[in-house]
C-alpha positions in Angstrom: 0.0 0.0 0.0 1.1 3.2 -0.5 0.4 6.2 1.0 -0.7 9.6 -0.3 1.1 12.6 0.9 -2.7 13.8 1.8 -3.4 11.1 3.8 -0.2 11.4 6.0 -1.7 14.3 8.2 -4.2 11.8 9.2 -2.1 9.9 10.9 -1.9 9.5 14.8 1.9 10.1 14.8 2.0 11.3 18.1 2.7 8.2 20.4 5.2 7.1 17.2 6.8 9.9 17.1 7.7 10.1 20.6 8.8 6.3 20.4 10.9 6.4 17.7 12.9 9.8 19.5 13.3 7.9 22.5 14.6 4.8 20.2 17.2 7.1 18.7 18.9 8.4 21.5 17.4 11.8 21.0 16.4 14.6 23.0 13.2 16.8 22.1 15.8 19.7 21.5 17.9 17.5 19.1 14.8 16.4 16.9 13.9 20.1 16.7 17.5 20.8 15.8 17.3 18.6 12.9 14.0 19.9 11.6 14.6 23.3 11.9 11.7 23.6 15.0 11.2 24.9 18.0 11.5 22.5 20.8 8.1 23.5 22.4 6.2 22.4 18.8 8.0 19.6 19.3 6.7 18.9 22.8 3.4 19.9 21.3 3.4 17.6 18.8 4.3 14.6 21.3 1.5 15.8 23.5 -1.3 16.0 20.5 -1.5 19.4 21.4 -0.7 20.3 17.9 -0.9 18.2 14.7 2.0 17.3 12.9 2.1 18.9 9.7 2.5 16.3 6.3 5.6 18.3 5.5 6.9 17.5 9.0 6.1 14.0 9.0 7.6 13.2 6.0 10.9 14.9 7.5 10.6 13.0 10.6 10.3 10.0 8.5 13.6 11.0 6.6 15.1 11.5 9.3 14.2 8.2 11.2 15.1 6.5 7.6 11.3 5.3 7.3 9.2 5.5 4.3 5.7 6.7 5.2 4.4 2.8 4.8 7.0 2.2 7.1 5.5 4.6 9.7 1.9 3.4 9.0 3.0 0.3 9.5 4.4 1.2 13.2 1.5 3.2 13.5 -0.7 -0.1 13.4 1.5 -2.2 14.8 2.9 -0.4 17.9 6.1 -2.2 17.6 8.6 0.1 18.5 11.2 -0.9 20.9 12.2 1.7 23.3 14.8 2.1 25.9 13.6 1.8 29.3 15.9 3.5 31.3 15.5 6.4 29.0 11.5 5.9 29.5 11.7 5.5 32.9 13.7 8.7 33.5 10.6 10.7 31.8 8.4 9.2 33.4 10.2 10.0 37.0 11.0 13.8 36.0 7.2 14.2 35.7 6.3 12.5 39.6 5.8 14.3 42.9 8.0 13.2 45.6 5.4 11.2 47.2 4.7 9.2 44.3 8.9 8.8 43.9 9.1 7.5 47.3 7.0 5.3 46.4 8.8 4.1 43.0 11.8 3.8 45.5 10.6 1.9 48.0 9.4 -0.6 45.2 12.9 -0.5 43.4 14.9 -0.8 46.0 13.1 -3.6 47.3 13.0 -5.2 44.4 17.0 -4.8 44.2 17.6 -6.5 47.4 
């Protein structure tokens, strides 16, 4: 199947897209680097607060070395392998202390 470029806006890139940064070792700022974007449309675009333009997409694609099939194939599939430490490192940068005591007492406890 292949894709039209008109059809590429309509798809939910968001989750993907934030996979496939995290996959590559890169930071919001260094995808927004490479396109040319501001970090915080970046951040936007991650959050589905803003929709990822076609001309975008197909960049990110480029850059990623996908071919839009390729993406709407991830898209569907939701096979993207990510690296958890990176993940988990999000994740914890976003949590009140309480709820980080909490991850701690389960990690360390799990580490005994």
């Amino acid at each position: 199947m292949n894709l039209a470029l008109q059809d590429c806006e309509k798809l939910p890139t968001a989750q993907v897209l934030r996979d496939l940064r995290i996959w590559a070792g890169m930071r919001i700022r260094d995808l927004a680097k490479l396109l040319g974007l501001s970090h915080t449309l970046i951040c936007h675009y991650e959050q589905s607060r803003q929709p990822i333009a076609c001309k975008q997409i197909i960049e990110m694609c480029r850059i990623f070395n996908l071919s839009l099939d390729d993406l709407n194939k991830l898209l569907r599939s939701g096979d993207i392998l990510i690296n958890f430490k990176d993940e988990c490192h999000l994740l914890i940068t976003k949590m009140d202390n309480k709820k980080l005591q909490d991850v701690y007492q389960v990690l360390k406890s799990m580490a005994a």
